[in-house]
MISELUM-615731 format. One line per field, with one value per residue (C-alpha): chain; x, y, z; residue in one letter. Coordinates in nm, 2 decimals. Example, Ala and Ser with C-alpha at 12.3 -4.5 7.8 and 13.67 -1.06 7.14 Angstrom:
// residues 2
cadena: [A;A] .
px: [1.23;1.37] .
py: [-0.45;-0.11] .
pz: [0.78;0.71] .
residuo: [A;S] .
// end
This chain:
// residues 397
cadena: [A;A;A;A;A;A;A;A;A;A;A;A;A;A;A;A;A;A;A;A;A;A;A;A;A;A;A;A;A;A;A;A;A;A;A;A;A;A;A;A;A;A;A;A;A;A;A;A;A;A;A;A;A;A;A;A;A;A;A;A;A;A;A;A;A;A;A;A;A;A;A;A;A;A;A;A;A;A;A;A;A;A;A;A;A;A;A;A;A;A;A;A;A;A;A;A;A;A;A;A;A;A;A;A;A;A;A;A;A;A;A;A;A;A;A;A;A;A;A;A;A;A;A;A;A;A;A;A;A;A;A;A;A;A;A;A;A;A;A;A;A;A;A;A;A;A;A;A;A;A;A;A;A;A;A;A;A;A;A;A;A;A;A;A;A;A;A;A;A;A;A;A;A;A;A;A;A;A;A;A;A;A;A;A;A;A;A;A;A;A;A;A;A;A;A;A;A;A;A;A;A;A;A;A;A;A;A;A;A;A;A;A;A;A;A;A;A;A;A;A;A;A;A;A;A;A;A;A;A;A;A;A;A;A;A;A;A;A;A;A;A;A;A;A;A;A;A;A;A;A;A;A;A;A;A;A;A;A;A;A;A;A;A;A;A;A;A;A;A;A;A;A;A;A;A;A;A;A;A;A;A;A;A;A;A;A;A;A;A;A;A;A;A;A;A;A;A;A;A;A;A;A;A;A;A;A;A;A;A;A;A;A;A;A;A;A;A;A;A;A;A;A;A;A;A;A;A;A;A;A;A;A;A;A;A;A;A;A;A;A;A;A;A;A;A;A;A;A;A;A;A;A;A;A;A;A;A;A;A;A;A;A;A;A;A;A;A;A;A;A;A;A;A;A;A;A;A;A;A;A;A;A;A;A;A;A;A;A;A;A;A;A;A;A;A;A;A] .
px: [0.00;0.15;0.25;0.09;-0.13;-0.48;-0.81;-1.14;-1.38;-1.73;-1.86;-2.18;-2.46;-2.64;-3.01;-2.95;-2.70;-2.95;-3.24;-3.02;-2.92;-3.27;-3.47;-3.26;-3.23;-3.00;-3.18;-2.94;-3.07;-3.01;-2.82;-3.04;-3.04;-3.40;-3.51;-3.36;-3.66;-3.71;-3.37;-3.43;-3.13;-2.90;-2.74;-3.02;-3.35;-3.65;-3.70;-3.38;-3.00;-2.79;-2.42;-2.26;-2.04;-1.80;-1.55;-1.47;-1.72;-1.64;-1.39;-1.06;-1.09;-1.50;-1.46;-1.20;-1.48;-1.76;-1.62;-1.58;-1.97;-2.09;-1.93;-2.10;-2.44;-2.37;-2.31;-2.64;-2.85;-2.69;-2.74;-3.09;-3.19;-3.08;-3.28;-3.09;-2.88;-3.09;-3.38;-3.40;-3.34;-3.01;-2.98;-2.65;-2.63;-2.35;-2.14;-1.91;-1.54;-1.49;-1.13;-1.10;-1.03;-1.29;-1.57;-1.48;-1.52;-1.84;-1.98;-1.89;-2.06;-2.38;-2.43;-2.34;-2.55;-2.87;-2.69;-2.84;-2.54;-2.28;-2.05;-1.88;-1.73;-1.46;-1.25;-1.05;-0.74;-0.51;-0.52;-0.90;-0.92;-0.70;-0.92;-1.14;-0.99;-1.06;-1.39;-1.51;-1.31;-1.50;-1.82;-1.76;-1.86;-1.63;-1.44;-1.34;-1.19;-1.11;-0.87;-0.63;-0.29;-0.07;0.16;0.11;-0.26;-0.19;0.16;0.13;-0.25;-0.46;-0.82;-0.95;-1.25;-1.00;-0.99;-0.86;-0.95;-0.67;-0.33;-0.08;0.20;0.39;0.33;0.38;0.66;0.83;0.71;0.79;1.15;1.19;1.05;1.28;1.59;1.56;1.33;1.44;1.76;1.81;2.08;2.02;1.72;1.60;1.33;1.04;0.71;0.43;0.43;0.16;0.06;0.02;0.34;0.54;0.48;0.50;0.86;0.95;0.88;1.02;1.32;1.37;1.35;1.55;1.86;1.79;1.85;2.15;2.03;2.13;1.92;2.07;2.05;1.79;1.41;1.30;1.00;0.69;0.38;0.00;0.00;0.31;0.25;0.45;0.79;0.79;1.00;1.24;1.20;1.22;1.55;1.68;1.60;1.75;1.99;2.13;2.15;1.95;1.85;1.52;1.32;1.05;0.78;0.51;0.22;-0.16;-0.34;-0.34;-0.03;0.19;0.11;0.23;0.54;0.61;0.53;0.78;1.05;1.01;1.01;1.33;1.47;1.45;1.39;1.43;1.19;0.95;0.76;0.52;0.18;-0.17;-0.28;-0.18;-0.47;-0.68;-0.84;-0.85;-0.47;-0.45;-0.56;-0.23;-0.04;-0.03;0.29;0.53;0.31;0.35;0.55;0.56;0.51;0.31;0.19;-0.10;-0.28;-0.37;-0.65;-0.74;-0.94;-0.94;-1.09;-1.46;-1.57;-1.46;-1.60;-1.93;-1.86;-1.74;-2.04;-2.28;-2.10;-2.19;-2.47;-2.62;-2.34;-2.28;-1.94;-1.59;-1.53;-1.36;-1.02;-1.19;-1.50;-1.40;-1.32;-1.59;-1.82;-1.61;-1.59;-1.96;-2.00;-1.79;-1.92;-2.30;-2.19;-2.00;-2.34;-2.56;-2.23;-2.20;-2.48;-2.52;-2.38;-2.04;-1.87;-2.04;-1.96;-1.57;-1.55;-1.65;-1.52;-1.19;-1.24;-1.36;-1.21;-1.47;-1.45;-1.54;-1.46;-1.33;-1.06;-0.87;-1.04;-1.01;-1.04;-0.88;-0.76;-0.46;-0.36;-0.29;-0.66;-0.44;-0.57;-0.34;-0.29;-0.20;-0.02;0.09;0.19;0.33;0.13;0.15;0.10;0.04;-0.12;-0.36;-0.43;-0.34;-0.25;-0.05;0.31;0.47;0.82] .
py: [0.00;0.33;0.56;0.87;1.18;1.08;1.12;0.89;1.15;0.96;0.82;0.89;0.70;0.42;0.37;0.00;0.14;0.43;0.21;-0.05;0.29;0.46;0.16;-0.10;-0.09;-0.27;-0.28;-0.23;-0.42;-0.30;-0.61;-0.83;-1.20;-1.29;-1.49;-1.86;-2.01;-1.95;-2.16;-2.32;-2.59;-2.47;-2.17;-1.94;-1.79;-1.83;-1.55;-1.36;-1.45;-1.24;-1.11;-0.95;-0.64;-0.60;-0.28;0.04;0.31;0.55;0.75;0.89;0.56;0.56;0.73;0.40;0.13;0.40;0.34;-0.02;-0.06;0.18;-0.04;-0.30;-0.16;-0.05;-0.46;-0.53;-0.29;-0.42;-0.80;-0.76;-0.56;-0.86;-1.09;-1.17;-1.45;-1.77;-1.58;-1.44;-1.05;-0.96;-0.81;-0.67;-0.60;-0.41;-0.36;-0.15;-0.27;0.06;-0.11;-0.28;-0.65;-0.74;-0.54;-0.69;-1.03;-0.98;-0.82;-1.07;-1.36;-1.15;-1.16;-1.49;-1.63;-1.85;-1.89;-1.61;-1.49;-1.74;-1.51;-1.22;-0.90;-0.75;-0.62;-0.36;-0.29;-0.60;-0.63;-0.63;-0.92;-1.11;-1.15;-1.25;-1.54;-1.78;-1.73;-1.74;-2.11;-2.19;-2.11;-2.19;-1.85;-1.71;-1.37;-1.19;-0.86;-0.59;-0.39;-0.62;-0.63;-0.81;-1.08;-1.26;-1.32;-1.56;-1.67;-1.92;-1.95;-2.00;-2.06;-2.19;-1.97;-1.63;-1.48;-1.15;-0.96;-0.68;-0.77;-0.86;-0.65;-0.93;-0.76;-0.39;-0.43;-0.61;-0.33;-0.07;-0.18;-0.23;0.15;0.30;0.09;0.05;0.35;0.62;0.50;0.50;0.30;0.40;0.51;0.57;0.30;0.43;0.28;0.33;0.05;-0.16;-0.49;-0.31;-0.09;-0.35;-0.63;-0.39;-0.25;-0.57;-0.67;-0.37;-0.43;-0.76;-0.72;-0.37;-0.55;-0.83;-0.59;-0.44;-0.15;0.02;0.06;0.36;0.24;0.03;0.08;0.40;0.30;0.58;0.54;0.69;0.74;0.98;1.21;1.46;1.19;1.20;1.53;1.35;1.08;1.30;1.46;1.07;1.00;1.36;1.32;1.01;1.22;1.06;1.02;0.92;0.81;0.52;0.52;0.25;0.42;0.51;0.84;1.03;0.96;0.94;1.31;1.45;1.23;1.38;1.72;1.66;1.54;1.87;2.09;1.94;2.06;1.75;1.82;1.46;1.25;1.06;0.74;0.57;0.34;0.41;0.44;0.78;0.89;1.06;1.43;1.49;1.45;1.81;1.94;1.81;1.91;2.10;2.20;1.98;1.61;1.79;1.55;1.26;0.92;0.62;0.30;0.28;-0.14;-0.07;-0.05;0.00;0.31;0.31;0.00;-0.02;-0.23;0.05;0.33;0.17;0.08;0.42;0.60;0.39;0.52;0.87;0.87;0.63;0.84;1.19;1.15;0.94;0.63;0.55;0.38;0.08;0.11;-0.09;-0.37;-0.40;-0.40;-0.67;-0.85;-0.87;-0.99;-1.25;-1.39;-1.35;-1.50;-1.83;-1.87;-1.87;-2.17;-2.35;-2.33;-2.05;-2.23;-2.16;-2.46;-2.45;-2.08;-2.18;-2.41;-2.21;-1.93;-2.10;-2.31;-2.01;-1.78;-1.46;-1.21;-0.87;-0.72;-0.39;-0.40;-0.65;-0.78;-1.16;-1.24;-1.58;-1.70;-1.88;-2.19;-1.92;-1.73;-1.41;-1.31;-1.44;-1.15;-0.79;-0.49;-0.16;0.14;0.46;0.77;1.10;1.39;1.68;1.98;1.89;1.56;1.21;1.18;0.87;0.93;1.08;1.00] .
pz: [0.00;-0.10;0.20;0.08;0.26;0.26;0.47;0.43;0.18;0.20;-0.16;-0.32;-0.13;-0.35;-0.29;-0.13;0.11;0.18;0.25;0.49;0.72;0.75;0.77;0.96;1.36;1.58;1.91;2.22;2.53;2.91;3.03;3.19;3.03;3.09;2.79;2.92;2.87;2.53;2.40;2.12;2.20;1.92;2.11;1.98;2.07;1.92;1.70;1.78;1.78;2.06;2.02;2.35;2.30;2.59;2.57;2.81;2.69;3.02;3.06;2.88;2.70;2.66;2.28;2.17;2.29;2.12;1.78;1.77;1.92;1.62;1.38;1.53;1.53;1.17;1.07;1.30;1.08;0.77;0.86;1.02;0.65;0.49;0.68;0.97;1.08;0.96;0.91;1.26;1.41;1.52;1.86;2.01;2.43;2.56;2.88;3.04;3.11;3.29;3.23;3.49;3.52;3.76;3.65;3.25;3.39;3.63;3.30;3.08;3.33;3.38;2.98;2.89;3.23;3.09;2.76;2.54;2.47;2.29;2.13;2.20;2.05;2.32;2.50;2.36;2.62;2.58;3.00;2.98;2.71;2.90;3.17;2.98;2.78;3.04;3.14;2.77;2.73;3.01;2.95;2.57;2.45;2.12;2.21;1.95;2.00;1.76;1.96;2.16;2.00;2.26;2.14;2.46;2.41;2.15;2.18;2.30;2.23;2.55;2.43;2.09;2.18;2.14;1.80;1.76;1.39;1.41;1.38;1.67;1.82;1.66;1.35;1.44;1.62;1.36;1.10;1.34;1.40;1.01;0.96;1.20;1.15;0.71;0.63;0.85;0.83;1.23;1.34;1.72;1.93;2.30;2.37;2.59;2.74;2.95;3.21;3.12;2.95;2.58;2.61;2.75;2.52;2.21;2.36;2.37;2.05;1.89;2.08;1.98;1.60;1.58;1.79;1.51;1.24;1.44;1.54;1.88;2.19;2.39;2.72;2.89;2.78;3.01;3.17;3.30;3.46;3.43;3.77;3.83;3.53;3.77;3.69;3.34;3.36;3.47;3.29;2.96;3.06;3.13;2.78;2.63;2.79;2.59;2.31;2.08;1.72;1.73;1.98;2.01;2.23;2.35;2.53;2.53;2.53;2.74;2.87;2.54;2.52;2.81;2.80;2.41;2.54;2.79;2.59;2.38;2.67;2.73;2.44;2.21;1.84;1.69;1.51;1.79;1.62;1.84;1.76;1.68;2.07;1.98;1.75;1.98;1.89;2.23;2.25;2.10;2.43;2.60;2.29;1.96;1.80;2.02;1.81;1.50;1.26;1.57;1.32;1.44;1.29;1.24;1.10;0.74;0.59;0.22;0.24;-0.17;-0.21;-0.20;0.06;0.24;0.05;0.13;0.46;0.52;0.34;0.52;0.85;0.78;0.70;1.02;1.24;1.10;1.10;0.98;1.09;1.42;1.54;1.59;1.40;1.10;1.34;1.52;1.16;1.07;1.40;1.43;1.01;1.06;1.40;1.18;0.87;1.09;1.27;0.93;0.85;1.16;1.38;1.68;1.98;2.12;2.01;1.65;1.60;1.71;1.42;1.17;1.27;1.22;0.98;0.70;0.51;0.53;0.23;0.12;0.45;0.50;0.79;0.52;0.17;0.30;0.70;0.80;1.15;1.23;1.43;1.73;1.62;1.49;1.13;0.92;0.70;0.84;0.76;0.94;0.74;0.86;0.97;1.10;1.30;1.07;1.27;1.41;1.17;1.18;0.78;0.59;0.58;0.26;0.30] .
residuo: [X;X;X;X;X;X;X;X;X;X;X;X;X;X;X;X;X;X;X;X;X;X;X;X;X;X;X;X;X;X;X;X;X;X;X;X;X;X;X;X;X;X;X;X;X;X;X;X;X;X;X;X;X;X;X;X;X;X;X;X;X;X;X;X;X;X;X;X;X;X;X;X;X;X;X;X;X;X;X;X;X;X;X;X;X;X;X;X;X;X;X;X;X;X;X;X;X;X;X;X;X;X;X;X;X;X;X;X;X;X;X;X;X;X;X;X;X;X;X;X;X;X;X;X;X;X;X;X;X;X;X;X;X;X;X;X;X;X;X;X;X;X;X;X;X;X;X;X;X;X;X;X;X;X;X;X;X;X;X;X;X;X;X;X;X;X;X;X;X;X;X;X;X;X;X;X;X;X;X;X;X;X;X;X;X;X;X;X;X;X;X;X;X;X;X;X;X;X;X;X;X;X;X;X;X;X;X;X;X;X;X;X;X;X;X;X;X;X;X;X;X;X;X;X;X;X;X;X;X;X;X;X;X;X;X;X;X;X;X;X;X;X;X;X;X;X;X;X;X;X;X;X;X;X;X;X;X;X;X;X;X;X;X;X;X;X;X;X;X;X;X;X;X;X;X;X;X;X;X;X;X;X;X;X;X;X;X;X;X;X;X;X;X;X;X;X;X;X;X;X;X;X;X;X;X;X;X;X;X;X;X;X;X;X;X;X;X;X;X;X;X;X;X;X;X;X;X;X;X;X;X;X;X;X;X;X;X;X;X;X;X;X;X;X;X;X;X;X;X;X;X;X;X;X;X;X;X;X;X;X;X;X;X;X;X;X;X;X;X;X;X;X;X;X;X;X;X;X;X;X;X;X;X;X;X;X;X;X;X;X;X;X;X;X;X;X;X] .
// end
């Protein structure tokens, strides 16, 4: 895919599309799982199939989990329009990680209690989702989650009930380390990352394949933390003061932020490349002209090809606005899980098989959606982007 300036410009709406957006609903229930009695022994309910959607919609994080749960309802309306899954109405309930472990897995029992629910869409936060991984093996209920890019999730794989449609941190920090080390053309680089399971398992990664490539770490890997914002002075000056480069950094809005704005206050003027955590509007409020031309990889998705010009003008027009980070994952995420019940059968174990065992196609995050021995999809790309104002733009080296 060519590495070139671009932003998602909404297509034409055909009358199909038009009629699937104004017509179609995607009902959104409180939480309660009442309907046990109505089972129709195949993982279903008479009349309706269920689909859980568990991500953080409060909080700093509350817009990430909002995107993914739009695409979602955006599939719902789409599926439902066409009938359903095997001819029955599509229903979607959602719950609140509030990212936190414990609250992620009491939601997660209370929707998948009487067996309504036999698949999942969640979490986002790779911390979240893996507290979640066993309880879904247990209870033989698919997870899927369109966010969760940790290499340890899968490596080695825990569950063959945990599919995951983005691409790992397998991927990205291989692609990253490439970009900075062949692209760039950056033999050495300050490594820092926010101390938790995402940053962590990304730096290490990234660490990993640029030492490969025989590029230079300066000094150990400078660790900071969310909760002593009032450190990463400090911390900043540690990594200045190494002289660097370049420097590479794993974290998560808001946090990536004030550590950038940091580093520039102390006086470094390099080139900063960290991942797509970053792309936040709301980061502008920590920062404006100290992210201007910070790079970050981004997973890639076709935004010329048509799938997504429909899915994309279909967006807008239910939503009144672009597409979401996650959005195009959770449309996807919720197509396949659909398309593998209407092949397999709606129970847990029935949806697993198919789900692993088919190649899905004309989706949008990637053209053709296939899952691995480990449940990673076997294709995936990440391309460059950047900071450009106060716009997250494709790179154009």
């Amino acid at each position: 895919m060519a590495l070139e300036k671009t932003t998602w410009k909404p297509a034409p709406l055909v009358a199909l599309m038009m009629l699937i957006i104004l017509l179609a609903g995607c009902h959104e229930d409180a939480g309660t799982n009442d309907a046990t009695d109505d089972s129709d022994g195949d993982g279903g309910f008479d009349g309706e199939v269920w689909i859980g959607g568990i991500m953080v919609f409060s909080g700093g994080a509350g817009p990430l989990g909002e995107s993914a749960k739009q695409g979602m309802e955006l599939a719902a309306a789409e599926i439902n329009a066409a009938g359903g899954v095997n001819g029955k109405e599509l229903k979607l309930d959602f719950g609140d990680t509030k990212l936190e472990p414990s609250e992620a897995t009491r939601v997660f029992q209370d929707k998948i209690a009487g067996g309504r629910i036999q698949a999942v869409v969640g979490a986002l936060a790779s911390g979240i989702t893996a507290a979640l991984i066993a309880p879904s093996k247990e209870g033989e209920v698919v997870l899927m989650s369109p966010a969760s890019t940790l290499a340890e999730l899968t490596r080695p794989r825990q569950s063959d009930y945990f599919f995951r449609i983005i691409p790992s941190d397998i991927i990205q920090g291989t692609q990253a380390a490439s970009l900075v080390f062949n692209d760039l053309e950056m033999s050495e680089t300050v490594v820092m990352y926010q101390n938790n399971a995402y940053a962590s398992g990304l730096k290490d990664v990234f660490v990993e394949e640029y030492e490969k490539l025989t590029g230079t770490v300066d000094g150990a890997p400078i660790a900071f933390d969310a909760s002593d914002v009032a450190g990463y002075p400090s911390q900043a000056q540690e990594a200045v003061q190494a002289a660097p480069g370049h420097i590479w950094i794993a974290g998560q809005y808001p946090e990536i932020g004030h550590m950038i704005k940091e580093l520039r206050d102390a006086g470094y003027d390099g080139p900063i490349m960290t991942s797509e955590a970053i792309e936040d509007s709301r980061i502008f409020e920590i920062a404006t002209s100290e992210l201007d031309g910070v790079l970050f990889t981004k997973p890639a998705i076709d935004t010329d090809a048509s799938t997504y010009s429909d899915f994309g003008t279909a967006f807008q027009a239910r939503f009144g606005a672009g597409p979401g980070a996650y959005s195009a994952y959770g449309y996807d995420a919720l197509h396949v899980l659909a398309e593998a019940m209407e092949k397999g059968g709606e129970s847990g174990p029935q949806i697993r098989a198919a789900v692993q065992d088919t190649t899905f196609t004309g989706r949008v995050s990637n053209p053709t959606v296939d899952f691995n021995q480990n449940g990673d999809v076997s294709a995936g790309d990440y391309v460059l982007w950047q900071i450009d104002g106060e716009a997250f733009v494709l790179y154009d080296a």
